[in-house]
N, C-alpha and C positions, 0 to 999 in steps of 0.2 A: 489659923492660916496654914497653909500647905508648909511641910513640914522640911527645911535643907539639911539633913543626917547625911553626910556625906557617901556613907558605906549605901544608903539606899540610893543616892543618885545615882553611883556607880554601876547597880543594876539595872537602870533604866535603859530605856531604847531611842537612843536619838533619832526623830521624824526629822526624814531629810525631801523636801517637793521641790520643785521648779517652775516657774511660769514663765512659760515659753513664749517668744514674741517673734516676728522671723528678721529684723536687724540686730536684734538687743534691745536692751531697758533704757538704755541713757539714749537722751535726743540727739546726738552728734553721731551714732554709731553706722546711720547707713551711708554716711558720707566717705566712709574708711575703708580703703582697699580689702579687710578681713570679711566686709560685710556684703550678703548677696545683692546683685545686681537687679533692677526691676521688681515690682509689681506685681507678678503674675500669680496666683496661687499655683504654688508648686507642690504637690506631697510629698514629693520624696526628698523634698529637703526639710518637711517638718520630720517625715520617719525618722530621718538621721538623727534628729533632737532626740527624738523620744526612745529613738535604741540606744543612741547614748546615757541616756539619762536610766535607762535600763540596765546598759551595761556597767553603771554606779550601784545598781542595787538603791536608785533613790525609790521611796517609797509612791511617786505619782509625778507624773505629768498636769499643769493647770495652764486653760485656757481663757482669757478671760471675755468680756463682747461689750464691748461698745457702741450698745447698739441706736442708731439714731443721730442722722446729720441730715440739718435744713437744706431744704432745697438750696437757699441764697449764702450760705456757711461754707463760702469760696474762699475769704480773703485771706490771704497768705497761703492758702493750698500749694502752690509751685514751694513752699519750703519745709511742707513737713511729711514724711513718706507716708504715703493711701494706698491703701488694698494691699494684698499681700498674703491675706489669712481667711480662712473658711469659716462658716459660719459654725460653731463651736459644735453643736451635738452630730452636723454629718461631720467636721473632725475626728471626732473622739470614735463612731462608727467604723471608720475605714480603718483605727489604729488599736480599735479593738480587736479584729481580725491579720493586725498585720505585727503585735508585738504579744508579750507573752504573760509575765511578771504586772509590768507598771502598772500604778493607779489612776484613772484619766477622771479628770475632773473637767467639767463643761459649764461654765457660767449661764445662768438663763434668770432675766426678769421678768419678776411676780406681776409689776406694772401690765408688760405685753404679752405676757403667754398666758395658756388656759389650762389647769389644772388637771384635767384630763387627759390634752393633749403631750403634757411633761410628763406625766405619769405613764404613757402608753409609750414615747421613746426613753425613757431612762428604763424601762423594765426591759424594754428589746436589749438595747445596748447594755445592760449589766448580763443579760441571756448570752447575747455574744462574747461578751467580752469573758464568762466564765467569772463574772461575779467583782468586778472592776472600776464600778462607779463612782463618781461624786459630782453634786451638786452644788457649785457655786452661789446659794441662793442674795442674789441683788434684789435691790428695792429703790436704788438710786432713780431719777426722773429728771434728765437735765432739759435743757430747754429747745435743742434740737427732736431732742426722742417724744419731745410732747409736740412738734412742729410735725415729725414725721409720722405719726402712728394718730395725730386728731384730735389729742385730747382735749376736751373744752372744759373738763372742771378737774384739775390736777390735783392729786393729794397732797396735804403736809406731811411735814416729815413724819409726823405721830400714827397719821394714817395711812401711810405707807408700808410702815411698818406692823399695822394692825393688818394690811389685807396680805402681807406676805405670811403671818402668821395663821390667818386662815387658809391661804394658798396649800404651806405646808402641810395642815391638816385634813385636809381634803384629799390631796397627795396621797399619804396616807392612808387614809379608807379606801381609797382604788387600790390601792397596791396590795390593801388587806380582802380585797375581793375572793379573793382566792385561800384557801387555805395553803400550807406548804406540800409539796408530791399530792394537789389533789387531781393531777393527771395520770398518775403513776402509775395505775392499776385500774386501768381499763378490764371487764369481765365479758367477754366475748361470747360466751357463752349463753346467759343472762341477759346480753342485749345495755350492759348497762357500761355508758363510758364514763364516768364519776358519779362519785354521790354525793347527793344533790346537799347532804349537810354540809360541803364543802366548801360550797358559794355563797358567800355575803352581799346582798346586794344593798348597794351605797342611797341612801335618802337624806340629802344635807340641801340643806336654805339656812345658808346666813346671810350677813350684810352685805357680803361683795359677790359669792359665789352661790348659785343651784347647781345641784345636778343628781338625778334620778338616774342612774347606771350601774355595771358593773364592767369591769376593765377584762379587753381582749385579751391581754397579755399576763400568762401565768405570772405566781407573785415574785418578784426579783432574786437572786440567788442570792446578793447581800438581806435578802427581807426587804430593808429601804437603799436605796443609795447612802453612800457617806454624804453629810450636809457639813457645808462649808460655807464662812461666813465672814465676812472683813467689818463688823462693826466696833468703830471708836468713842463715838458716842455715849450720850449715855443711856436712852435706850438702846444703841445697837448693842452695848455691852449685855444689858438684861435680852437682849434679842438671843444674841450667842449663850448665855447661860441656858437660855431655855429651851435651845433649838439645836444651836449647833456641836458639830463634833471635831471638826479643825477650824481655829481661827485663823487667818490671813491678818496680823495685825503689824504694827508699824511703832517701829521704837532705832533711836538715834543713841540712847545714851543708857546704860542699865537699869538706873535708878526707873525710867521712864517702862523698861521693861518689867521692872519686878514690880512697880505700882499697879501696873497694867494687869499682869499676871495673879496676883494676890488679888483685886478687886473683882474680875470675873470668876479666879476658882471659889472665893467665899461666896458667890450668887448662888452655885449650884448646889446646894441642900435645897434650900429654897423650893427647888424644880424636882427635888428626889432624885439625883443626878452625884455619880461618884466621882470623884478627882480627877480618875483615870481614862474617865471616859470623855473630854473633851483637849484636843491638843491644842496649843496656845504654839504658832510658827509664824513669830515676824518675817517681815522679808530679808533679808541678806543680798546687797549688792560686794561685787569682789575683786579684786584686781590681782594675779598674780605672777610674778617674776621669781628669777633665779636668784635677784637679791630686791633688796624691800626698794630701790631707788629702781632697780627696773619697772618693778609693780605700779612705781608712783610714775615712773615717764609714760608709761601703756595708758593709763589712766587720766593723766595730761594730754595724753593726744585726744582723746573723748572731748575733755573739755573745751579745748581749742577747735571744737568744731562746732558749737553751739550758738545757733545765732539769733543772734537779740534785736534785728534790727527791723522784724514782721512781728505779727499779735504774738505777745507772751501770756502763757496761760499758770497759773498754779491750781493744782488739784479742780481745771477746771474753768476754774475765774480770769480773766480777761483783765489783767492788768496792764496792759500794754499805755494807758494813759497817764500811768503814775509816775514820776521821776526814776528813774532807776541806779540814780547815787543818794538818792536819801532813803529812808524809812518806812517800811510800809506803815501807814495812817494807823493811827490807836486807834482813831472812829470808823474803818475801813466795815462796811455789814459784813457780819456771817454768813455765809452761802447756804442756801436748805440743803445744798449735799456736800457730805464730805464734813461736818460740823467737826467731828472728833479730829480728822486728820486737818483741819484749819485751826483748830486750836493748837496742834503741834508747831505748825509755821508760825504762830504769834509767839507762843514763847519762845522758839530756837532764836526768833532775830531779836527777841528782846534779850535773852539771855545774851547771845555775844556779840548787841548792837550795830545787827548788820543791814546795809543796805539793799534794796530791792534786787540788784544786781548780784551780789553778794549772797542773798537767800536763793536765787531763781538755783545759781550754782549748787549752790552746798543743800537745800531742798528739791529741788524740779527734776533734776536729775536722776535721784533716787528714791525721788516722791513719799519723802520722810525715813527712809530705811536706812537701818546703819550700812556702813560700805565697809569692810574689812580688805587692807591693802597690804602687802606682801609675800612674804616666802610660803609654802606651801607651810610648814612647821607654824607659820606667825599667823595664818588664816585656822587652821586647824587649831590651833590656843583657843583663839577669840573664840570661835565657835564652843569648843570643850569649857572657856570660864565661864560662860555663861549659862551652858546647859546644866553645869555641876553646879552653880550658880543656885539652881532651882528658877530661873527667871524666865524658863522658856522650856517648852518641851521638845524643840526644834527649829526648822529655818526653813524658808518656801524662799529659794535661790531666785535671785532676778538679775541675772547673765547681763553685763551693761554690751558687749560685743557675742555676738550669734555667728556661726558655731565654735569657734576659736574659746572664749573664756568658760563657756559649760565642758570643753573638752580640757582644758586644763585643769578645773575644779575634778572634772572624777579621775581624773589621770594621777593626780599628783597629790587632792587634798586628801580624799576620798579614802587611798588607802594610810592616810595619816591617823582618820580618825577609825579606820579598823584597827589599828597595830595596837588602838591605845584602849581599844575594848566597847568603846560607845558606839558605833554601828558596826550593821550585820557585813558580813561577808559572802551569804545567800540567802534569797527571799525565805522567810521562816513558813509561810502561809501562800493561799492560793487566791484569796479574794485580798479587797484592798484591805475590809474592815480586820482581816485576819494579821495582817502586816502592819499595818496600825495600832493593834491589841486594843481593839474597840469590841464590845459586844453585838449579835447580831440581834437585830430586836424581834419580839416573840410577835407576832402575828396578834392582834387586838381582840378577835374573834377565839381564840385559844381555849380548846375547853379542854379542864384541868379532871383527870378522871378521878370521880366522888370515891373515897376510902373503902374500904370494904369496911362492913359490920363489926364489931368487935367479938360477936359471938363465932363470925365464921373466918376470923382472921387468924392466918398460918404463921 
């Protein structure tokens, strides 16, 4: 099992992300004087997010997409905020060009997109951005986004997750189309603008995906995009062992973290995959004040805006028909998405025997993530016990109020945890994968030049 020697912890790199929302994370937050006004997509109030979160020195910006609401998927509309936000990858576009450092990760489902066509904008946008990518890869299929996109024979969860693993590799071999600088050295001369052993061309027929091609788009400045992945399951777990390189995962209590932690780093042998090369960052919700009871009244206003009295959803599910002073049902079904983070919600209210009303709070709000509440110093601990811990390799921040509590986090927490040695206080690297201390992957096509002779070896 991953090993907690404390003098190694101490050299580690805390991976600090954010997932940016344009009210905040908690459902009461657009209701609040701090938070913007309307609907509209606006960029230049997402820039602010992402230059601030820049100006933390956080290692990425994450965007996530929710993509898919039924035409007739009105009821209660007037009470929960719509629209607001861009469709993820021209996001990440416009703030490739307009920030410097950050890492921008762009959510996209394997369900609705085409292989090709991910492949040809993640290669642009890592070109742009100077080598800045990450993919969010989803697999999720709720029952809107199969209303809106047609689908008439929807996958199980098993096969979801098989076509996103072909998806990925597919990926993959476009991206590997190309060799690396096999544009570099155009011969003007000679008539020759590469050569031609440079180009791979792609011939793959599996079960979900054909494609006979080779991709427009030289091969990415990271090699691949960073792959990012929120599975709690238990195949999502073996999903992320095998695939991913930042987990998005969700932990309330440590024990819950280091369980989590230990069972996915022991997967990766398995994959021929090093420790170090996959980051394990729950989310982190935060509240902070100048003393720990301010933290807690800030955060109290949140709640006191929450309302229960239209459809209540968890991770999703449509509980609104269930009493809300008693117990969610032992026999309540499992939902096909979200398994791992629904099994979180059964035992948090078994464990401290709470009511529907009572978990919507203390889960729905934070949608399973711990919340760390007080003084810059008492948030800054939490964060450091746990990464010293070994129980995490870092935190993917989820701002409950926009832009007020991400600007107090890099303001105040930020340089808490530089003073104490565990993050940087300038970006070390120039791509994400390099700021992450991820490897860049060698091109699949890679030819490795044969030794020389031993009789004419110098």
């Amino acid at each position: 099992m991953p090993g907690r020697d404390a003098h190694a912890e101490r050299r580690r790199q805390l991976v600090l992300g954010v997932f940016l929302t344009r009210h905040g994370h908690h459902p009461g937050s657009w209701r609040l004087p701090g938070s913007p006004g309307g609907g509209d997509p606006d960029f230049a109030y997402w820039l602010r997010l992402a230059q601030t979160a820049e100006r933390g020195k956080l290692d990425s910006v994450f965007f996530a997409d929710f993509v898919g609401m039924a035409a007739d998927d009105v009821r209660g509309v007037e009470r929960r905020p719509a629209g607001g936000g861009f469709e993820p990858l021209s996001l990440i576009s416009a703030l490739a060009v307009t920030t410097r450092n950050i890492g921008l990760i762009a959510t996209v489902n394997t369900n609705f997109a085409n292989p090709y066509t991910l492949a040809r904008q993640m290669a642009s946008i890592d070109h742009l951005s100077g080598g800045r990518v990450g993919w969010n890869v989803v697999s999720s299929l709720s029952p809107g986004s199969i209303r809106t996109f047609g689908v008439d024979s929807p996958l199980d969860h098993a096969g979801r997750y098989e076509r996103a693993a072909e998806f990925i590799a597919l990926a993959k071999k476009l991206w590997d189309s190309w060799d690396d600088g096999a544009f570099d050295h155009p011969d003007k001369a000679a008539g020759h603008y590469l050569d031609p052993a440079s180009v791979h061309p792609v011939s793959h027929h599996g079960r979900h995906f054909h494609s006979e091609s080779i991709l427009d788009v030289a091969r990415p400045v990271q090699g691949y995009p960073v792959f990012v992945q929120a599975g709690n399951s238990e195949t999502g777990r073996d999903f992320a062992a095998q695939h991913a390189e930042m987990i998005y995962a969700a932990a309330q209590f440590v024990e819950d973290a280091r369980d989590y932690y230990d069972d996915v780093k022991a997967r990766l042998p398995a994959y021929g995959r090093a420790q170090d090369q996959l980051k394990v960052t729950p989310g982190l919700s935060f509240s902070i004040g100048a003393t720990e009871s301010e933290a807690r009244e800030k955060f109290e206003a949140l709640q006191q805006k929450v309302d229960l009295t239209g459809p209540i959803e968890l991770i999703g599910e449509d509980v609104s028909h269930l009493p809300l002073d008693a117990p969610l049902p032992d026999d309540y079904p499992v939902p096909e998405n979200g398994k791992g983070r629904w099994e979180q919600i059964v035992r948090l209210g078994k464990r401290e025997n709470l009511t529907l009303r009572q978990l919507v709070l203390r889960y729905n709000v934070v949608r399973g993530h711990r919340i760390a509440i007080g003084t810059p110093t008492q948030v800054a601990d939490q964060i450091e016990d746990w990464f010293t811990q070994g129980v995490v390799d870092g935190f993917n921040l989820i701002p409950p109020l926009n832009p007020g509590f991400l600007e107090d986090f890099v303001d105040l927490v930020v340089p808490e945890l530089q003073k104490r040695g565990i993050f940087r206080t300038e970006y070390e690297g120039r791509t994400l994968r390099e700021n992450l201390g991820l490897d860049r992957p060698v091109n699949q096509h890679h030819r490795t030049p044969a030794p020389a002779p031993a009789d004419l070896a110098v």
